[in-house]
N, C-alpha and C positions, 0 to 999 in steps of 0.2 A: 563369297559374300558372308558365309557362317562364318568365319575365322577371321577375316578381314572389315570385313564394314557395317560391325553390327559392337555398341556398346561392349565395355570391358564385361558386363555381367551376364551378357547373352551370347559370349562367344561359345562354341563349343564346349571348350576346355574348363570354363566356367556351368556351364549346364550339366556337363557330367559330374565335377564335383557337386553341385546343387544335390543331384539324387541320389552320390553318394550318403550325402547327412541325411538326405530324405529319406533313405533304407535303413540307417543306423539311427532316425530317431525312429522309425517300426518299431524294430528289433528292441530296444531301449523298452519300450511303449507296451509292447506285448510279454517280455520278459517280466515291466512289472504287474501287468492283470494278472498273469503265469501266478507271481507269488501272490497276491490276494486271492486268485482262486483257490489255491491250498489250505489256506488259512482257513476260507467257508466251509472248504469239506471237512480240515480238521472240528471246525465248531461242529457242524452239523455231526460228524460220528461223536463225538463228546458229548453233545447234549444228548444224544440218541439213547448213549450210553449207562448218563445220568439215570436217564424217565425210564431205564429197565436194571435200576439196583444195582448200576458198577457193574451188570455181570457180562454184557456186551464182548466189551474190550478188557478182559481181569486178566488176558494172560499174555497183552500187546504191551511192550514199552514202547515211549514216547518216539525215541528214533524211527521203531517200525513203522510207528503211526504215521509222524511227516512224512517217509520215504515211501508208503502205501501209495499217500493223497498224491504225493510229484508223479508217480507212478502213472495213476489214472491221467494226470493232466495229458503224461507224455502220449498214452494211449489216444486220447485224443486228436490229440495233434498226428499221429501216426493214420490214424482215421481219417481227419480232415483232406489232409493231404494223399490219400490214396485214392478216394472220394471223387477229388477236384481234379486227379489226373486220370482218372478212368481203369485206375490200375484194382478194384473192387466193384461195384455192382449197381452201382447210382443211377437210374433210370428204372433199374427195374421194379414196377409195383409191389411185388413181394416184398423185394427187399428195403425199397424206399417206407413202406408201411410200418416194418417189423426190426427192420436193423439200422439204417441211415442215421449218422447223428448229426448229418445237415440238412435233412428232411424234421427231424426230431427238435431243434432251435425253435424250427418257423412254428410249427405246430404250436411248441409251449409260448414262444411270443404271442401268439394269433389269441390265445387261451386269455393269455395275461392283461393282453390287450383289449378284450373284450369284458372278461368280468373284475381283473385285476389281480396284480400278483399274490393276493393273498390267499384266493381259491386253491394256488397249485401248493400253499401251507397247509391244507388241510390234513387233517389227520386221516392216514391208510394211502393218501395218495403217492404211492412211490413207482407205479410203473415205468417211468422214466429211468429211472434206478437201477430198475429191474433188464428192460428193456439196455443199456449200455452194458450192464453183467452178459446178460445173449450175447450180445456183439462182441463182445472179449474173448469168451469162448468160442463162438463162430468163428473168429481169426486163426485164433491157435489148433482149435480141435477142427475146423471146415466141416461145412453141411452140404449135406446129399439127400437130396429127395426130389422128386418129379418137379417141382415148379422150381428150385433153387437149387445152384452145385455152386459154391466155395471149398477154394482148396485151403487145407491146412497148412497155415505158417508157421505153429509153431514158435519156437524163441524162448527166452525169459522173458520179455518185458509182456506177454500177454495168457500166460501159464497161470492157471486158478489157484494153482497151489501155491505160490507164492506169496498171497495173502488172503489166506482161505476166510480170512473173518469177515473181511467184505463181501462174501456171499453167506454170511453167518453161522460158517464152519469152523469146528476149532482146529487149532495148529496139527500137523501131522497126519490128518484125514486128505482124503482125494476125492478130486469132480468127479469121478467115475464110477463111484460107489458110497457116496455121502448125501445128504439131502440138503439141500439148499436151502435157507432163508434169510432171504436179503436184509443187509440193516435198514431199517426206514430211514432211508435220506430221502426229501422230498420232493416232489417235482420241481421248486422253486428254485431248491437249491442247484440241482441239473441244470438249471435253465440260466445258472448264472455260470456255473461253469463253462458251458459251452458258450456264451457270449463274450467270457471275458478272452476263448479263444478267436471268435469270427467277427467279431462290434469292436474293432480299433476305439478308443476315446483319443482324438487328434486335437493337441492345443492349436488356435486359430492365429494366425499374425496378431499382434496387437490385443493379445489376450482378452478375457471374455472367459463362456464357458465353453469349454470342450466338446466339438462335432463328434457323430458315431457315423462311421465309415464300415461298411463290413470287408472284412480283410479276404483277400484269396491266397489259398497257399500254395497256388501255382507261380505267384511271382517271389517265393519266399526259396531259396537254397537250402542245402542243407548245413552249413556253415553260418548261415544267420538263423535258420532254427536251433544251431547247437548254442550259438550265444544267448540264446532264449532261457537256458536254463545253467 
């Protein structure tokens, strides 16, 4: 009856293609939040950079800078999706408190949504910032101590040294023996990044404004995350 006695647009062969476009407008759809969120972080370390005399970022060229921000985003997403398959720590209160950046969304939405986004502008408020820097190094370096054990993964894409100035170290120093101080990017700003990763904006049949959908990246490949970027 699916194949045979059911309209030409509801046959099978027609529903599959349906959610072929349906996944490839995601993909489409998330690739471009992907590049608007870069742009914010670019602004935000820029402005950052400004209101402390140019000396922030005096010895980052431009290239670095964009390839920092995609960096983070990818980080992200590498997070989301490790998160949402059970393959890191999600559940557990420790880590849900201290390192989860899909425990970390709802919080700064909850925040936002109550006083408004411009509290989490506030001057000094970067813990969130702060808080994703942990969880970068927590990946790569892994933690051990009585209430939480994370293994170290290691890699390039999550190695502090690679853009030591996002933890407000200069080039050629090491996590291991440098002292940290994070550049003030804001909570607001945080909070747009990871939305523009899990809050799909879906155009509606017959246009209108755009639905927010939160996106799961257990229905995502990795082949349509690669086309993400």
């Amino acid at each position: 009856d699916r194949l045979f006695s059911v309209p030409e647009g509801e046959t099978l062969e027609a529903l599959l293609d349906k959610s072929a476009n349906d996944q490839q407008e995601v993909t489409d759809q998330l690739g471009y939040q992907v590049r608007k969120a870069v742009e914010v972080l670019i602004q935000a370390l820029d402005k950052a950079d400004q209101e402390h005399g140019r000396k922030l970022l005096a010895d980052v060229d431009e290239k670095v800078l964009y390839e920092s921000a995609l960096t983070v985003m990818m980080r992200l997403v590498f997070l989301f999706c490790a998160e949402e398959r059970g393959l890191l720590l999600l559940g557990d209160d420790l880590y849900d408190k201290n390192y989860a950046v899909s425990t970390l969304r709802e919080e700064l939405r909850v925040k936002a949504d109550q006083f408004g986004e411009e509290i989490l502008d506030v001057s000094g408020h970067i813990d969130a910032w702060v808080r994703l820097l942990t969880t970068f190094r927590a990946v790569y370096a892994g933690a051990k101590h009585a209430r939480l054990k994370l293994p170290a993964y290691g890699g390039s894409l999550f190695n502090p040294d690679r853009f030591p100035f996002l933890e407000g170290r200069k080039l050629g120093t090491s996590w291991k023996n440098t002292e940290a101080t994070p550049l003030p990017v804001s909570n607001r700003t945080v909070l747009h990044l990871l939305e523009a990763l899990q809050v799909l904006r879906v155009r509606l049949p017959g246009g209108g404004a755009a639905e927010a959908r939160k996106l799961s990246f257990r229905s995502l490949d990795i082949e349509q995350i690669g086309h993400v970027y």
